[in-house]
C-alpha positions as a Markdown table, in Angstrom:
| # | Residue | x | y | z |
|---|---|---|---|---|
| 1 | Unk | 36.1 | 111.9 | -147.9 |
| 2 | Unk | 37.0 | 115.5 | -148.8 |
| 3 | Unk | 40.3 | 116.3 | -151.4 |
| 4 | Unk | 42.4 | 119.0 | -150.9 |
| 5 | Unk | 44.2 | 121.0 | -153.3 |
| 6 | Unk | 47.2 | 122.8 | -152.4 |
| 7 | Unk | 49.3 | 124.9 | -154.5 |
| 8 | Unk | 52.5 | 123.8 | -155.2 |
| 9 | Unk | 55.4 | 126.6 | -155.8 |
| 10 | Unk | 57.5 | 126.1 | -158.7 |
| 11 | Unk | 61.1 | 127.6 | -157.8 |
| 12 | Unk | 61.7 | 129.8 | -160.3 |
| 13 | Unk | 64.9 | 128.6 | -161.9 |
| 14 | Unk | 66.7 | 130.7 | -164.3 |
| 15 | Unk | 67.7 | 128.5 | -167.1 |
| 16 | Unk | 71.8 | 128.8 | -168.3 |
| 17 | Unk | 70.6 | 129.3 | -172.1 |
| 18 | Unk | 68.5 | 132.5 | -171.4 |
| 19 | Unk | 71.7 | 134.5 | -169.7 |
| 20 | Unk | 73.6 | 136.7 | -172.2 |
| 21 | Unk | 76.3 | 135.8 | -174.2 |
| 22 | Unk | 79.3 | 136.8 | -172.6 |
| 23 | Unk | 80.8 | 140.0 | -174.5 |
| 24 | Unk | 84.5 | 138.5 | -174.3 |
| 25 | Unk | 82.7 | 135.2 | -176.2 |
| 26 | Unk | 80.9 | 137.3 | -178.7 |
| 27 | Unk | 84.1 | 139.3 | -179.4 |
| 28 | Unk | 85.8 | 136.1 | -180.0 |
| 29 | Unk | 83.2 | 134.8 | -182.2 |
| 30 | Unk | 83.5 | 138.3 | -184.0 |
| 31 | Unk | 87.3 | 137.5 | -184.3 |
| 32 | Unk | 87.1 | 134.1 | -185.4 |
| 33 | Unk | 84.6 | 135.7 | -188.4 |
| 34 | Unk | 87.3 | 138.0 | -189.3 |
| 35 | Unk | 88.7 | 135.0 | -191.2 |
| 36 | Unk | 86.0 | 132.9 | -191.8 |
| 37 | Unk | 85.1 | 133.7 | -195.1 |
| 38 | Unk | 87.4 | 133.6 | -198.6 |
| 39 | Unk | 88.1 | 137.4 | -198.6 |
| 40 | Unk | 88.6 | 137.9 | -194.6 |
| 41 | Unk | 91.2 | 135.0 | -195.2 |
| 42 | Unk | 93.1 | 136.8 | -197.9 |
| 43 | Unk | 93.1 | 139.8 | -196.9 |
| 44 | Unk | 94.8 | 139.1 | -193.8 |
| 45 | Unk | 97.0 | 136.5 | -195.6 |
| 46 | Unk | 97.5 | 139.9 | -197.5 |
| 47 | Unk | 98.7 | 142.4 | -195.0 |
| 48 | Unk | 100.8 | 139.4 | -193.4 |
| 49 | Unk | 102.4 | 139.2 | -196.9 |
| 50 | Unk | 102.9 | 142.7 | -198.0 |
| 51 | Unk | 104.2 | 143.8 | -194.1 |
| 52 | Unk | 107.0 | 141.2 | -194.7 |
| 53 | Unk | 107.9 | 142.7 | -197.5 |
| 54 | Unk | 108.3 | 146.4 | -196.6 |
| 55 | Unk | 110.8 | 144.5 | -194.6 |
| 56 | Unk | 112.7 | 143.1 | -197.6 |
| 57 | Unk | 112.7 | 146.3 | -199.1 |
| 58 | Unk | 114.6 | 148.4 | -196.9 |
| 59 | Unk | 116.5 | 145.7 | -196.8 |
| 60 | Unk | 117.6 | 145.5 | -200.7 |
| 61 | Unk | 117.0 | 149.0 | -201.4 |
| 62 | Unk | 117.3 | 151.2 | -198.7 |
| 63 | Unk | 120.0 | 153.3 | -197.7 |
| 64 | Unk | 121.6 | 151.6 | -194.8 |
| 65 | Unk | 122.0 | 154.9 | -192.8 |
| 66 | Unk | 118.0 | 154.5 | -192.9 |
| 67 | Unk | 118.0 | 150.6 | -192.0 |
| 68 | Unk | 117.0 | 151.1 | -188.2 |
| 69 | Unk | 114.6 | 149.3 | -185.7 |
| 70 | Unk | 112.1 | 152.7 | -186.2 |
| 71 | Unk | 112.6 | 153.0 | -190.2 |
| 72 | Unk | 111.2 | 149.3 | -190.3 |
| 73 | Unk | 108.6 | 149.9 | -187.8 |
| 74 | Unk | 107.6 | 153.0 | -189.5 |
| 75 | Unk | 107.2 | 151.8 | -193.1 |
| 76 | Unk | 106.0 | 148.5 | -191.5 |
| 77 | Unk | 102.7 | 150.4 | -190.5 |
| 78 | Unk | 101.6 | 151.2 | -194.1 |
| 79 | Unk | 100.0 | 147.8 | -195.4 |
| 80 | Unk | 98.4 | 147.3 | -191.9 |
| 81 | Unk | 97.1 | 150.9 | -192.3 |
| 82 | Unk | 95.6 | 150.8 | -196.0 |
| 83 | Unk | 93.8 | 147.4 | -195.6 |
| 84 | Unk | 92.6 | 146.6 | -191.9 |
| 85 | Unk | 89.8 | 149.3 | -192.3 |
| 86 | Unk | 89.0 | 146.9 | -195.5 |
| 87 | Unk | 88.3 | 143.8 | -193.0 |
| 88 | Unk | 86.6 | 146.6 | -190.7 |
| 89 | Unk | 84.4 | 146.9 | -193.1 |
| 90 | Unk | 83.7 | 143.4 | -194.3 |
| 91 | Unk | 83.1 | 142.5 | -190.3 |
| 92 | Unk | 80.1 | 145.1 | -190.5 |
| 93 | Unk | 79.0 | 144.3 | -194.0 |
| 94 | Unk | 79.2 | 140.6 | -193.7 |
| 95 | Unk | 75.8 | 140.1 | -191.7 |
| 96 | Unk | 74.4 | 141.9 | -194.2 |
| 97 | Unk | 76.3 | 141.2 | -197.0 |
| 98 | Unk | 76.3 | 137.1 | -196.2 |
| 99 | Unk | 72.7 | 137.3 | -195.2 |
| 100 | Unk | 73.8 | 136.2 | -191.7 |
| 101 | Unk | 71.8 | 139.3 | -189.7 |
| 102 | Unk | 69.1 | 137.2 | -188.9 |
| 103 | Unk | 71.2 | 134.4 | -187.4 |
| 104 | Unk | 73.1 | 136.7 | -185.2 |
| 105 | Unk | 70.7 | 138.8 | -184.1 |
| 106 | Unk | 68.5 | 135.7 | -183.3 |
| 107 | Unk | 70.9 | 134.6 | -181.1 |
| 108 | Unk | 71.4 | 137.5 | -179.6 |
| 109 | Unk | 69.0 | 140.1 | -179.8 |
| 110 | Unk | 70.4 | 143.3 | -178.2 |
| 111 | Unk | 72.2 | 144.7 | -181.3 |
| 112 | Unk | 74.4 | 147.0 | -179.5 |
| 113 | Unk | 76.1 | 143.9 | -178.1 |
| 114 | Unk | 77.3 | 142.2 | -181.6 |
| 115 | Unk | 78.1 | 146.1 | -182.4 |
| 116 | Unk | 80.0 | 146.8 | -179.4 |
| 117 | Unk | 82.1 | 143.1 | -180.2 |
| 118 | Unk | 82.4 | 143.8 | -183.7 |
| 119 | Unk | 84.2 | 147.3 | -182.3 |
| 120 | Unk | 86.3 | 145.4 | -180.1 |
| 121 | Unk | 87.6 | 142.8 | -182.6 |
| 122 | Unk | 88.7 | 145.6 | -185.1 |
| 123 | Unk | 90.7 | 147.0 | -182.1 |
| 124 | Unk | 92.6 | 144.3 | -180.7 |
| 125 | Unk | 93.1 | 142.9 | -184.5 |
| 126 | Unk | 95.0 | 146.3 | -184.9 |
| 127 | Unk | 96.8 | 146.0 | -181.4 |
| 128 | Unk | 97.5 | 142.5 | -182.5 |
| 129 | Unk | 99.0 | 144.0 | -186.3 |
| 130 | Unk | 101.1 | 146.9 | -184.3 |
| 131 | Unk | 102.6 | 144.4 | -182.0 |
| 132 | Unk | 103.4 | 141.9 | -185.1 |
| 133 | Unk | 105.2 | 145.1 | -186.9 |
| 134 | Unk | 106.9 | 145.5 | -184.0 |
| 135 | Unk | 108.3 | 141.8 | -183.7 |
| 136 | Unk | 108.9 | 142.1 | -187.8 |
| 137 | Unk | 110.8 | 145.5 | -187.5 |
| 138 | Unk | 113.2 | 144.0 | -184.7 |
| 139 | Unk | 114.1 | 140.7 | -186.7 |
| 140 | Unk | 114.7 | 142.9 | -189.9 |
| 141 | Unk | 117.3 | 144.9 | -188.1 |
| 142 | Unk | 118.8 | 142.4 | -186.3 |
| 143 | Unk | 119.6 | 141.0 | -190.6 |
| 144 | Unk | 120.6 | 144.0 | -191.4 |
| 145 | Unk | 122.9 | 144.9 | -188.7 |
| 146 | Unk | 124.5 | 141.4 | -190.1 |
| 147 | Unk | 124.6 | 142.5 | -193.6 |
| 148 | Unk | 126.5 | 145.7 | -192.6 |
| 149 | Unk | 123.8 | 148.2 | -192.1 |
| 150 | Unk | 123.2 | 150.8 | -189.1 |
| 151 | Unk | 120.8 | 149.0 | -187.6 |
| 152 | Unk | 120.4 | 151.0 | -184.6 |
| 153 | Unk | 117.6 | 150.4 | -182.0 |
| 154 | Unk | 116.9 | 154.3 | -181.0 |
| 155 | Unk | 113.1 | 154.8 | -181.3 |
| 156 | Unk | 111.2 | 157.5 | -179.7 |
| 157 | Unk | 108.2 | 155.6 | -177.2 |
| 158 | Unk | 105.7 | 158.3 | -178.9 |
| 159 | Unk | 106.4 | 156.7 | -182.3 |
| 160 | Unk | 104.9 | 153.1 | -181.0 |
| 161 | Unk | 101.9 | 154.4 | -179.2 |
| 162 | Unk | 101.1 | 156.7 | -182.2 |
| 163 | Unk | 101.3 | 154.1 | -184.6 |
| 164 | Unk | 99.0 | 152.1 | -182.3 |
| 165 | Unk | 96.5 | 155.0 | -181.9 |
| 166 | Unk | 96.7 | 155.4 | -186.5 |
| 167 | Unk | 95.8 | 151.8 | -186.6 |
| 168 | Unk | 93.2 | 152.0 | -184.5 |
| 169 | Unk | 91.6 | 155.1 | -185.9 |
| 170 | Unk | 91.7 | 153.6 | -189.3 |
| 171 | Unk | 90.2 | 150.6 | -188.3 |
| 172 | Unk | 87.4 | 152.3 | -186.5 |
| 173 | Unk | 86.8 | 154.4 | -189.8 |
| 174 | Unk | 86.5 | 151.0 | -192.0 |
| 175 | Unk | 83.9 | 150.2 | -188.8 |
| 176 | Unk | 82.0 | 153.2 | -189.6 |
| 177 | Unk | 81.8 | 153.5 | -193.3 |
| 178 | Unk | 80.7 | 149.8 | -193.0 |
| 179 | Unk | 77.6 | 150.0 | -190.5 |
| 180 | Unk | 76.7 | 153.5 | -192.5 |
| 181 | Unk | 76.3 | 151.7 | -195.6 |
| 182 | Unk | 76.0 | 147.9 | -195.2 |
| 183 | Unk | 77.2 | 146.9 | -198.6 |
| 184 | Unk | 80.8 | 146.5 | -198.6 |
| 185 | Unk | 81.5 | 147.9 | -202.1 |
| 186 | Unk | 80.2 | 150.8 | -201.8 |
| 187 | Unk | 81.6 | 150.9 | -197.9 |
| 188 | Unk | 85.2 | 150.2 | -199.5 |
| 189 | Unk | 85.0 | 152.7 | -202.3 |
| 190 | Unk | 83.5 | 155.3 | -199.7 |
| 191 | Unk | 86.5 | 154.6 | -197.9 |
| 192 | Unk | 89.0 | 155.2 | -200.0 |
| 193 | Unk | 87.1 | 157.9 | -202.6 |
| 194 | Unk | 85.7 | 160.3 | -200.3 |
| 195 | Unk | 89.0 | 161.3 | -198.1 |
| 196 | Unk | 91.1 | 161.0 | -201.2 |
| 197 | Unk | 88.3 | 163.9 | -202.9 |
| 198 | Unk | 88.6 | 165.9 | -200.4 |
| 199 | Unk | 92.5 | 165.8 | -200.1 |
| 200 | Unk | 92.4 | 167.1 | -203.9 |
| 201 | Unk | 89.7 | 169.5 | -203.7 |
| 202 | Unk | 92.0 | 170.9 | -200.6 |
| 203 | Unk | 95.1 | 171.0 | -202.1 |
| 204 | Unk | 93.7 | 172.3 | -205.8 |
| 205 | Unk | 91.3 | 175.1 | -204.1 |
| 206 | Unk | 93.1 | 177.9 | -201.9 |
| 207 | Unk | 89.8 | 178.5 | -200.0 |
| 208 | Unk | 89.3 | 175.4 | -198.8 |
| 209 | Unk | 93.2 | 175.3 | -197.9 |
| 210 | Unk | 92.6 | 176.2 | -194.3 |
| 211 | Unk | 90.2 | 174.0 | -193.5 |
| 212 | Unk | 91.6 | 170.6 | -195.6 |
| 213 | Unk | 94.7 | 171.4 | -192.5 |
| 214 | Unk | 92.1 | 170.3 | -190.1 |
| 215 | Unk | 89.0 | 168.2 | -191.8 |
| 216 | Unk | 91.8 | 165.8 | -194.2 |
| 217 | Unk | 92.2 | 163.0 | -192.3 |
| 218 | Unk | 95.0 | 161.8 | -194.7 |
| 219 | Unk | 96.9 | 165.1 | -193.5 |
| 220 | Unk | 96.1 | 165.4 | -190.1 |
| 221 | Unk | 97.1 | 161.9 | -189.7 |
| 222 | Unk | 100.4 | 162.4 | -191.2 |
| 223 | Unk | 102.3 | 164.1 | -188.1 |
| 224 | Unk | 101.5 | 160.6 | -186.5 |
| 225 | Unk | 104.5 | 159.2 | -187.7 |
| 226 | Unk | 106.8 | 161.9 | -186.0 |
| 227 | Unk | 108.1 | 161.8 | -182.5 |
| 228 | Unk | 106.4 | 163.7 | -180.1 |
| 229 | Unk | 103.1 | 165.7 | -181.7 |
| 230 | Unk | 102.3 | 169.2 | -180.4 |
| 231 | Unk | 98.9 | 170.0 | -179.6 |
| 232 | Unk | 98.2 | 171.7 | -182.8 |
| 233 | Unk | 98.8 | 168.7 | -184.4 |
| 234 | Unk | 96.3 | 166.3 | -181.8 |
| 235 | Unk | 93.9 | 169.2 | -182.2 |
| 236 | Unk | 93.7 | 168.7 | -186.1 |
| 237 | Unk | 93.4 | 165.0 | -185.8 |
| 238 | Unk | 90.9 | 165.0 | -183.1 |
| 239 | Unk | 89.3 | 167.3 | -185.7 |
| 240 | Unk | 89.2 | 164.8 | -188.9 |
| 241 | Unk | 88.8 | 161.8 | -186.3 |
| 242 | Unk | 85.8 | 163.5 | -185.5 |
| 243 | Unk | 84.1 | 163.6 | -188.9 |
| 244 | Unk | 85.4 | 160.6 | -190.8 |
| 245 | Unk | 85.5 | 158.2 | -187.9 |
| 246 | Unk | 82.9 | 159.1 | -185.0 |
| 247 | Unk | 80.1 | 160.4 | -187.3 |
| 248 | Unk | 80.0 | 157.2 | -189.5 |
| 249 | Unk | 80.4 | 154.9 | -186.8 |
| 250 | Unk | 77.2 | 157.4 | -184.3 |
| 251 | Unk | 75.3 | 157.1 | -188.1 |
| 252 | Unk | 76.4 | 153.6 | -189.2 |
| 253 | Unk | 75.6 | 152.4 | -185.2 |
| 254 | Unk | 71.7 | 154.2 | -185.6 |
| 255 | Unk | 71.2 | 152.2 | -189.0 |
| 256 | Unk | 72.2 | 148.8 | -188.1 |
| 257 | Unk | 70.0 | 149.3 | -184.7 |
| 258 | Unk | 66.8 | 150.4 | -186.5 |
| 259 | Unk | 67.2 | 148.6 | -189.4 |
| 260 | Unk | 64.8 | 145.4 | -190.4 |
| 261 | Unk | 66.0 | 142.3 | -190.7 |
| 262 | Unk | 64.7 | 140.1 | -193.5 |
């Protein structure tokens, strides 16, 4: 009596846990990390607080001549502005930072895809803030069109998106300055320091006067809070958005690719 083997094929069956994470769920993740930890929490608890209360400034102080839907929009923007690079920064520092890197990039191991969902959480957190001023500013002069002031609802459509586009750009800056250096205080000192330096050495030394018009990013940034910018003006912050935001995050992206997690 003579056996025969026969090969059996195996379908080949691609198993659900070796498909990629879905970038919408790893953006999510990224978003739900924004305030995960003690400082994330306050910081947004933070820029909820102190955007309120630009709000109840106008409100007691202001002229009422200068209580309007765009004067509380406008000054709404500032808290947002100063400290959602800060949480920027901690999203890029925290893997780091929380020693967290080799979780993450376990789980999934193409880099650029945390990166590229840590880039879009810091964008639609500052969609989420512009939209939030928005709904702020419009309650606020609805009050104080009943406490007597002029509460008028004129606001020029370039003023919104504008604001939109400085939020974003400062958010993508924290980004950058926190995947060039991985260590969040030095990232937030960077920050802050290094465009405020250079916005003194501008205005203190004539010959660098010319070229602090178009490198400051704190000036160039500026004529984003006026109606309808000229050319010049998106020229100059192209300009600065190109040094302080783009080369940080090209630099920032590079290191967190290459470096070794331990």
């Amino acid at each position: 009596m003579t056996a025969v083997l026969t090969e059996t094929q195996v379908p080949s069956v691609r198993s659900e846990s070796s498909r990629p994470v879905p970038l919408t769920r790893l953006t999510l993740v990224e978003l739900r990390k924004l305030a995960d930890t003690r400082a994330g929490l306050w910081l947004l608890i933070v820029i909820g607080l102190a955007t309120v209360g630009t709000s109840a400034i106008m409100l007691g102080w202001a002229p009422d001549a200068e209580q309007t839907f765009e004067g509380f929009f406008g000054f709404g923007l500032l808290p947002s502005a100063v400290l959602l690079p800060v949480l920027g920064i901690l999203s890029m520092t925290a893997e780091w930072s929380q020693r967290t890197a080799l979780t993450t990039f376990t789980l999934v191991p193409a880099r650029e895809r945390v990166i590229a969902a840590k880039l879009a959480a810091g964008v639609i957190i500052a969609i989420a803030s512009t939209v939030a001023t928005l709904a702020l500013a419009a309650a606020a002069n609805l009050l104080g069109g009943a406490l007597g002031a002029d509460a008028g609802w004129d606001i020029a459509g370039s003023l919104i998106w504008q604001g939109l586009a400085m939020q974003v750009l400062y958010v993508l800056m924290g980004l950058g300055f926190g995947a060039l250096l991985l260590n969040s205080p030095l990232a937030i000192v960077g920050f802050f320091a290094l465009p405020m330096v250079w916005t003194i050495l501008g205005s203190t030394i004539k010959a660098l006067a010319t070229a602090s018009e178009w490198i400051d990013i704190n000036t160039t940034t500026t004529a984003m809070g006026e109606a309808n910018m000229t050319g010049g003006e998106w020229a100059r912050v192209g300009v600065s958005a190109a040094i302080w935001v783009l080369v940080p995050l090209v630099l920032g992206i590079w290191r967190v690719l290459r470096r070794e997690v331990s």
